[in-house]
N, C-alpha and C positions, 0 to 999 in steps of 0.2 A: 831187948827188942830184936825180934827174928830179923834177919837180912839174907837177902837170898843175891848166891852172885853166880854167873854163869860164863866158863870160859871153854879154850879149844877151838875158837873161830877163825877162820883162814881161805887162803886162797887154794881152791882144787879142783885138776883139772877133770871135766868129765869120766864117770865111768870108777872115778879112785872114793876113797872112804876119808872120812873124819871121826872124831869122839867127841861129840860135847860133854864138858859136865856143868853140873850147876851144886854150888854147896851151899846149904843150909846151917847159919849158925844157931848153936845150940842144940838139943837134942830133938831130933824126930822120934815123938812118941804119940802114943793113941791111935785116932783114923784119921787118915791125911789121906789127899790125893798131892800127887807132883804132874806138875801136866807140862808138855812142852809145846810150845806157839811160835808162830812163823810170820813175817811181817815181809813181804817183797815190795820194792820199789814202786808207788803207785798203787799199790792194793790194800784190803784190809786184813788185820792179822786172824791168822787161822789157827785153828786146833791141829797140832802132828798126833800128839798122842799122850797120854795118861800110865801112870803106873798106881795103883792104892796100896795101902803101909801091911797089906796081904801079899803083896807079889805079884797080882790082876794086872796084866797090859791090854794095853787097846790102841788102835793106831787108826788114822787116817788111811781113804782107799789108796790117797796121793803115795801114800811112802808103806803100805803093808808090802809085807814082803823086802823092804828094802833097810828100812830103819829097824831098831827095836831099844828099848829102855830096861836098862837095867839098877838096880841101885845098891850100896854098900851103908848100911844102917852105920855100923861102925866109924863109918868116914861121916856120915849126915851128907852123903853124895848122892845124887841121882846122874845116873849118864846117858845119852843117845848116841849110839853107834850108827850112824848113815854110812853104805855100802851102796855102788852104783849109782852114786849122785848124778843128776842130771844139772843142765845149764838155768831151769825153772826150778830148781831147789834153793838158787842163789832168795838169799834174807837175812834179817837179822831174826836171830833165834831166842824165845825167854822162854823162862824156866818160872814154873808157879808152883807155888807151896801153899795148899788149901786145907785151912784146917778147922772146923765148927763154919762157922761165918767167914771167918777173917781168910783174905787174900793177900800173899807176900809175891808183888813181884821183881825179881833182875830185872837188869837195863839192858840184859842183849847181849849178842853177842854175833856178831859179823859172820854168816858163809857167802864166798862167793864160789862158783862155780862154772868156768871158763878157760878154753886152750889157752 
């Protein structure tokens, strides 16, 4: 059974960076996408951005330029690097492992973002 779990979430204060990752148990093979999704307080959760099991990223307008995904096939890790976090970046973070049909997703993972 794939299990997808996403860590690195924390307290930061404007302007500073984070790393999330999320690992996928078992081996990521074939074509997958891993996408990363953002949920804030009161809203519904959004798309940040996508990597495919080629190396293709894509990002939301909210965070281009600021985030970026990278991933380590070896480790079965996908990661996002958020730089110049804002106080509207604060969410909780998931991690989605998409592969034919089936959708695996984490439970999140807490940013907040505040002096």
């Amino acid at each position: 059974q794939v299990q997808v779990v996403e860590s690195g979430g924390g307290l930061v204060q404007p302007g500073g960076s984070l790393r999330l990752s999320c690992a996928v148990s078992g081996s990521i093979v074939g074509v997958y996408t891993m996408g990363w999704y953002r949920q804030a307080p009161g809203k519904q959760r959004e798309w940040v951005g996508i990597i495919t099991n080629d190396g293709t990223t894509a990002y939301s307008d909210s965070v281009k330029g600021r985030f970026a995904i990278s991933s380590d096939n070896a480790k079965n890790t996908v990661y996002l690097q958020m730089n110049s976090l804002k106080p509207e970046d604060t969410a909780v973070y998931y991690c989605k492992y998409a592969r034919g049909v089936m959708d695996y997703w984490g439970k999140g993972t807490l940013v907040t973002v505040a002096s």
